[in-house]
MIDOSE-1310 file (N, C-alpha, C; in nm, 2 decimals, decimal comma, always signed):
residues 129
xxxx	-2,37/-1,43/-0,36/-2,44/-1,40/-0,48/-2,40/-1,50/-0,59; -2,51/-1,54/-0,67/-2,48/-1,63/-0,75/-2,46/-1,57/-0,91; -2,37/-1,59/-0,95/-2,36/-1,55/-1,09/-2,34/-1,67/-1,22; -2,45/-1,60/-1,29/-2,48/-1,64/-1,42/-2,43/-1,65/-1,55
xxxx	-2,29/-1,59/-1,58/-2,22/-1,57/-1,68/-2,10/-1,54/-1,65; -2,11/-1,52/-1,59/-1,93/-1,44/-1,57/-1,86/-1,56/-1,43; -1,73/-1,53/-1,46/-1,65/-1,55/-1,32/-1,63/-1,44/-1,22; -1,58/-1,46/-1,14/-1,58/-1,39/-0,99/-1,45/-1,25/-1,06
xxxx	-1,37/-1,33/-1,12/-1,26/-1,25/-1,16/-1,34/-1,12/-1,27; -1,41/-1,18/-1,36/-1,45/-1,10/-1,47/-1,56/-0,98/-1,42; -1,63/-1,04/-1,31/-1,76/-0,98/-1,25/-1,64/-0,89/-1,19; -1,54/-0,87/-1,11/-1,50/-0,76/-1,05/-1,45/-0,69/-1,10
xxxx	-1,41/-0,70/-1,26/-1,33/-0,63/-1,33/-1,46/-0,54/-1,39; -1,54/-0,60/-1,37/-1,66/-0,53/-1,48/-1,77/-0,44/-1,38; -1,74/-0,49/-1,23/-1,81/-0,39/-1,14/-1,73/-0,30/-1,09; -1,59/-0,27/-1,10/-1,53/-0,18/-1,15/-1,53/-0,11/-1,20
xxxx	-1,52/-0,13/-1,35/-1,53/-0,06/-1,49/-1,70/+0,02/-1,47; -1,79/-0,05/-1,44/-1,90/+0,01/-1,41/-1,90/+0,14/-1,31; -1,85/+0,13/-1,17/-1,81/+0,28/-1,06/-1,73/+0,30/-1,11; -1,63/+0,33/-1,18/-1,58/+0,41/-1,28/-1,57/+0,52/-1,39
xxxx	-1,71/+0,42/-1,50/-1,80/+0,52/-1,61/-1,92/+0,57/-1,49; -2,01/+0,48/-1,42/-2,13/+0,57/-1,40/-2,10/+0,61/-1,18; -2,02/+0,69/-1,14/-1,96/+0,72/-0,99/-2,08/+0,68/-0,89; -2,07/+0,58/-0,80/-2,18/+0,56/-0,71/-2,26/+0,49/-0,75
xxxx	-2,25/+0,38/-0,86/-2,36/+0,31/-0,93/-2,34/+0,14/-0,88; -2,23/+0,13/-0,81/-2,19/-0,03/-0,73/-2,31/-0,06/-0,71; -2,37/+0,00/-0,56/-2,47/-0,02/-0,48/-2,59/-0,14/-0,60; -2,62/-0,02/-0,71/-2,73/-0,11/-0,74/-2,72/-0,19/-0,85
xxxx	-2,60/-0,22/-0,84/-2,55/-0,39/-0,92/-2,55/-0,35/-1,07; -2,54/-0,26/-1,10/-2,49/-0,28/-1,28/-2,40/-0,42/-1,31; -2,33/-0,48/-1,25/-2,22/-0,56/-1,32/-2,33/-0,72/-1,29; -2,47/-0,69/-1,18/-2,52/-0,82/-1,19/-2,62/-0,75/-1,31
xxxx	-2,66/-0,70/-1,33/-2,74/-0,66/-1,45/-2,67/-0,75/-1,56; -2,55/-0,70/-1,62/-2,46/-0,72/-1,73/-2,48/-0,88/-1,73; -2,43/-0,97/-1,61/-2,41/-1,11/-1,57/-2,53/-1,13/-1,60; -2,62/-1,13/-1,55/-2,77/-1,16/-1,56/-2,88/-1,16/-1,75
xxxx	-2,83/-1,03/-1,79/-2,86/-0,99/-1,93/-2,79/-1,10/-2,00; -2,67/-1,11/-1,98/-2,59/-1,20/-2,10/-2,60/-1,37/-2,09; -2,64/-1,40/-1,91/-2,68/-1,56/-1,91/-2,78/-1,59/-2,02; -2,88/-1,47/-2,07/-3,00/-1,60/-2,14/-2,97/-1,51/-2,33
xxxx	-2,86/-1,44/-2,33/-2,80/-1,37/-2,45/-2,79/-1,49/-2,56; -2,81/-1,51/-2,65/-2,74/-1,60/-2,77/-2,58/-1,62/-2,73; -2,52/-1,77/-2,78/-2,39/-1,76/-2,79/-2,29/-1,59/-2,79; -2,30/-1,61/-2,91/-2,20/-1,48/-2,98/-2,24/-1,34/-2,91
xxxx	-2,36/-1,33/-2,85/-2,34/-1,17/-2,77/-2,30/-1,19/-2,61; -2,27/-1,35/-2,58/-2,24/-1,37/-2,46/-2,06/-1,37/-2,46; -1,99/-1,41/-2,56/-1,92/-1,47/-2,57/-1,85/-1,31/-2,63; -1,90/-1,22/-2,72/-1,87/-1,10/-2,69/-1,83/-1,01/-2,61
xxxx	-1,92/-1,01/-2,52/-1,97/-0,96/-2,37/-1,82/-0,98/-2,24; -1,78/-1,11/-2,27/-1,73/-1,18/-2,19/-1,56/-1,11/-2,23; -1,55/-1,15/-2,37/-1,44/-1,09/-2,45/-1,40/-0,95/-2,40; -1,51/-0,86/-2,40/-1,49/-0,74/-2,37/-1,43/-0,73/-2,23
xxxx	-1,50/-0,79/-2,13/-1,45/-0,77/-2,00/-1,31/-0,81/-1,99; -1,29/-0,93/-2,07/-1,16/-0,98/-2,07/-1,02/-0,89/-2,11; -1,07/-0,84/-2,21/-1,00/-0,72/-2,30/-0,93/-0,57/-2,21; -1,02/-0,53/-2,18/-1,02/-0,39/-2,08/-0,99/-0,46/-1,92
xxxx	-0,99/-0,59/-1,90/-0,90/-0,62/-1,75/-0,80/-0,63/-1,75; -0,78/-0,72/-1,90/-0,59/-0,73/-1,96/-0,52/-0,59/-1,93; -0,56/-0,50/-1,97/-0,52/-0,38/-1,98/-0,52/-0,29/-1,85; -0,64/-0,30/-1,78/-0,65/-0,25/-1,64/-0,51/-0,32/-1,56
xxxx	-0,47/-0,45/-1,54/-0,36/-0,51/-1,47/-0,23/-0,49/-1,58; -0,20/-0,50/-1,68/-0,12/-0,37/-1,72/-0,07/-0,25/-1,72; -0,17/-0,18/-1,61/-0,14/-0,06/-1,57/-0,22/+0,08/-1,67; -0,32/+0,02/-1,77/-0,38/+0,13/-1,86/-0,48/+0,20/-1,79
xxxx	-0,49/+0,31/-1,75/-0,63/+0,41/-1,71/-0,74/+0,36/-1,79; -0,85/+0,38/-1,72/-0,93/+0,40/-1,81/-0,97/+0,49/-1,91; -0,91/+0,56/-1,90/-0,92/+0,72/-2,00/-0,82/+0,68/-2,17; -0,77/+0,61/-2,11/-0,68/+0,56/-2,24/-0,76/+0,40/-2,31
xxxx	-0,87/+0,33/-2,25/-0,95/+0,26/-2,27/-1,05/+0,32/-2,35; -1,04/+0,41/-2,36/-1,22/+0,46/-2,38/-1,26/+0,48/-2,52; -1,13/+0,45/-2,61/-1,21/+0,47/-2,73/-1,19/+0,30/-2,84; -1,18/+0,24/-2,72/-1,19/+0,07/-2,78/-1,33/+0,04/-2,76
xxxx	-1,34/-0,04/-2,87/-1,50/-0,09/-2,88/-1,57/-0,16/-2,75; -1,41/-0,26/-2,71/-1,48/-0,34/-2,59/-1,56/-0,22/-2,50; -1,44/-0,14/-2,46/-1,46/-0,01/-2,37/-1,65/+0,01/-2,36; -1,62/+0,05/-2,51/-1,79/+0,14/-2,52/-1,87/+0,06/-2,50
xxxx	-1,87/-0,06/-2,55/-1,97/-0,20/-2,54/-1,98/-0,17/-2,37; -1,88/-0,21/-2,31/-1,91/-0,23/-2,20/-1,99/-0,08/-2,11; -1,93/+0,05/-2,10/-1,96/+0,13/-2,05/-2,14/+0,17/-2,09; -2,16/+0,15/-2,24/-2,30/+0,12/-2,28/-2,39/+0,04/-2,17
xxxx	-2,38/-0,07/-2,15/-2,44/-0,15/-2,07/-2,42/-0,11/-1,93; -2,32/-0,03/-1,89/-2,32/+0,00/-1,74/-2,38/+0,16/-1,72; -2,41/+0,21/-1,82/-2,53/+0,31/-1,84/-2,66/+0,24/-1,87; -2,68/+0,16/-1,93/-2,84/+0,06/-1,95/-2,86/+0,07/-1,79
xxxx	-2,80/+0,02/-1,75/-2,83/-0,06/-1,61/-2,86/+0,03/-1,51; -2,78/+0,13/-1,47/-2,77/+0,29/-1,37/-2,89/+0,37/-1,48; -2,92/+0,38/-1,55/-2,98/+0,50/-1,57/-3,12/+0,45/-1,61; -3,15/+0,31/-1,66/-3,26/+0,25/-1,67/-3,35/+0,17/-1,55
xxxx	-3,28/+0,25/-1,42/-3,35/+0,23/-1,31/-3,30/+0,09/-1,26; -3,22/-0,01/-1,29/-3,19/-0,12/-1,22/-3,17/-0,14/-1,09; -3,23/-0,26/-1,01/-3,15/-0,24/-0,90/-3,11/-0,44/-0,90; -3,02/-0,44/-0,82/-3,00/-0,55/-0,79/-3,07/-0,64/-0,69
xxxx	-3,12/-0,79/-0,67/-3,18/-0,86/-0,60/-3,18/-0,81/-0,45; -3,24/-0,78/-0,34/-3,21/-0,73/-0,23/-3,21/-0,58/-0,18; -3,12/-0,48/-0,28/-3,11/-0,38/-0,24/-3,21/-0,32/-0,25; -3,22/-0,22/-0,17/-3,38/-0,13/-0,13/-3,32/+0,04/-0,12
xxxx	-3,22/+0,08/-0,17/-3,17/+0,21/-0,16/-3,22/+0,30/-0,29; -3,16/+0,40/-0,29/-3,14/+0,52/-0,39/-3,13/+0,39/-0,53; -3,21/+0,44/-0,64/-3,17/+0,36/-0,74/-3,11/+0,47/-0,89; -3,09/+0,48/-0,95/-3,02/+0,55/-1,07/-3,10/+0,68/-1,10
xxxx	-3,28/+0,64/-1,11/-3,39/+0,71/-1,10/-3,42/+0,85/-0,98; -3,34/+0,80/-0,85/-3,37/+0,84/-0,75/-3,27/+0,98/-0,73; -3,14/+0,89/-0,76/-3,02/+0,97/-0,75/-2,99/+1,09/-0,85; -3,08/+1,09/-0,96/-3,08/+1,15/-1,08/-3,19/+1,24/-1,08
xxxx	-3,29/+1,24/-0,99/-3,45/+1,30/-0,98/-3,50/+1,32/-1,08; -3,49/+1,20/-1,15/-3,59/+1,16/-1,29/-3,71/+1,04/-1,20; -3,69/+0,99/-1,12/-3,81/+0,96/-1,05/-3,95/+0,99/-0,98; -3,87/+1,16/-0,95/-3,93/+1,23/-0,92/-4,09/+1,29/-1,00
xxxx	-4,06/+1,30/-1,16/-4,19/+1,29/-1,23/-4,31/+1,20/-1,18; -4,40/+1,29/-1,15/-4,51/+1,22/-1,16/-4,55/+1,11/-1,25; -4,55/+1,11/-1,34/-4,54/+1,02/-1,43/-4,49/+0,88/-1,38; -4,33/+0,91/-1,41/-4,23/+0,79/-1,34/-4,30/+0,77/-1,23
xxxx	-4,32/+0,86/-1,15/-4,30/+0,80/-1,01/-4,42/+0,68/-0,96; -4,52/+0,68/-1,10/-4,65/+0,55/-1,12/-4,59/+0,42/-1,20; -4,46/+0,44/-1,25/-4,41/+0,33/-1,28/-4,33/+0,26/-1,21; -4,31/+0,12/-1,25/-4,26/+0,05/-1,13/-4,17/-0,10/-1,27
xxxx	-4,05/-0,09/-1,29/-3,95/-0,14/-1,38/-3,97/-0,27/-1,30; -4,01/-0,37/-1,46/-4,04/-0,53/-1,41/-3,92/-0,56/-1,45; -3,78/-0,64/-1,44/-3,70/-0,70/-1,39/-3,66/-0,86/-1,41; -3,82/-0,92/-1,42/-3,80/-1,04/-1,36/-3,77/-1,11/-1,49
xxxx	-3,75/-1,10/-1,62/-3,65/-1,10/-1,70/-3,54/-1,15/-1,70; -3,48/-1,12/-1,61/-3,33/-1,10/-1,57/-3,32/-1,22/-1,51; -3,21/-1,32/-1,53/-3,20/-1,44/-1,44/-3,15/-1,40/-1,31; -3,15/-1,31/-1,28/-3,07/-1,28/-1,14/-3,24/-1,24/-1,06
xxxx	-3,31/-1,21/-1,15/-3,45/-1,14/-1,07/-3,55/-1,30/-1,06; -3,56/-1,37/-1,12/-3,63/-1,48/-1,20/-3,56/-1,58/-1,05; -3,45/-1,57/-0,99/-3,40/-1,67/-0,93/-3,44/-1,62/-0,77; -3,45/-1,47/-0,74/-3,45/-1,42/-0,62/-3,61/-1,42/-0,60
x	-3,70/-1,43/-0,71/-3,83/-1,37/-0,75/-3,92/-1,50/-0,59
């Protein structure tokens, strides 16, 4: 998989942190969401972004819980975006499973269930598209 913003290092510290805050949410790629959202971000929300993950991995290989992370900015910045991603229906390029919608039976609405989340936005969707 190709990533757009991040390193291999930072992408696993952040698809972590992501099955972490939202449990069972790996599958449908929150942390390529995050990568993907911040490649076409302005400087300064990329460079934020990045900060963050950096911040709360320092700490993770230190030995900190997450529970003791959680009321640092990076923290929320980040767990924010790994809720955007799981709960606003994301899925990652490829996968065809349960998506955040599915697992939650907020899909289930009639309503929802005639909508269909465009994506191709995303440099990760724009490249698979």
């Amino acid at each position: 998989m190709r990533l757009f913003s991040l390193t291999e290092k930072q992408f696993t510290a952040l698809a972590d942190l992501c099955e972490a805050v939202v449990p069972g949410s790996r599958a449908t790629g929150p942390a390529v969401y995050v990568d993907s959202l911040v490649a076409d971000a302005p400087e300064p929300r990329r460079a934020a972004v990045v900060a963050a993950i950096e911040e709360v991995a320092a700490a993770r290989a230190g030995g900190a819980p997450y529970e003791e992370l959680a009321s640092r900015p990076a923290f929320q910045m980040l767990r924010a975006l790994a809720i955007e991603a799981y709960y606003g229906d994301f899925r990652r390029p490829g996968y065809d499973g349960p998506s955040g919608w599915d697992a939650t039976g907020f899909g289930a609405a009639p309503i929802v269930a005639m909508s269909k989340q465009d994506w191709s936005f995303l440099a990760c969707h724009r490249e698979a598209g």
